[in-house]
Structures are given as C-alpha cells and as structure tokens.
C-alpha angles and dihedrals in degrees: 000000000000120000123210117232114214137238122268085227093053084061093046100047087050095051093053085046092046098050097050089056096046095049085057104051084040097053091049093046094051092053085068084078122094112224096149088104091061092041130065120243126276085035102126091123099053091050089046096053094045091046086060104049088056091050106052075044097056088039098061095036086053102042089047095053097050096045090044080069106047087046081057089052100042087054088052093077 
C-alpha cells in the first residue's frame, strides 16, 4: 500500500487556519479567570489586551506543536 505525501501548502494553509481558531477558544477560555483583585477598577482594557497577548502566544505555541507533528508524520511516508 502507497501512502501520499502531502503538500507543504496544505500544512501551511492549515496552520494560519488553526491559529486563528485557537486564539479564539483560548481567548474565551482565559477570560474565565478572575484577575480584577491584582488590577485596579475601570481596567478592562489592560486585562483584554493582556489576554490577548497570551493568547496569540498560546496559539502559536499550540498550533506549532500539533502540526509539527503532522509535518513529522507526513515525512515519515
């Protein structure tokens, strides 16, 4: 049985795709955490934007690690 090996573009198509979603459910899920007792009132902005930040940081670093290993896989056949 012969595998396929798949296009470089098909992974980085998926990635882009991927990190957008995963900045958005982690963003969601980060504003579940309480930090209004370490920061003043009236702050929202502050905690969005670092909520932000962590997330496009989490996205990347998660998309990155799951499609390095699909890219292993795929090199693999």
């Amino acid at each position: 049985m012969y595998f396929l090996a798949l296009d470089q573009d098909i992974f980085t198509i998926t990635r882009i795709i991927m990190f957008f979603v995963a900045v958005v459910f982690i963003f969601k899920a980060m504003q579940a955490i309480d930090l209004t007792k370490i920061f003043k009132k009236n702050s929202s902005d502050q905690i969005r934007f670092i909520f932000m930040a962590v997330a496009i940081i989490l996205g990347y670093l998660l998309v990155d690690a799951v499609m390095s290993v699909f890219e292993l896989v795929n090199s693999l056949f």
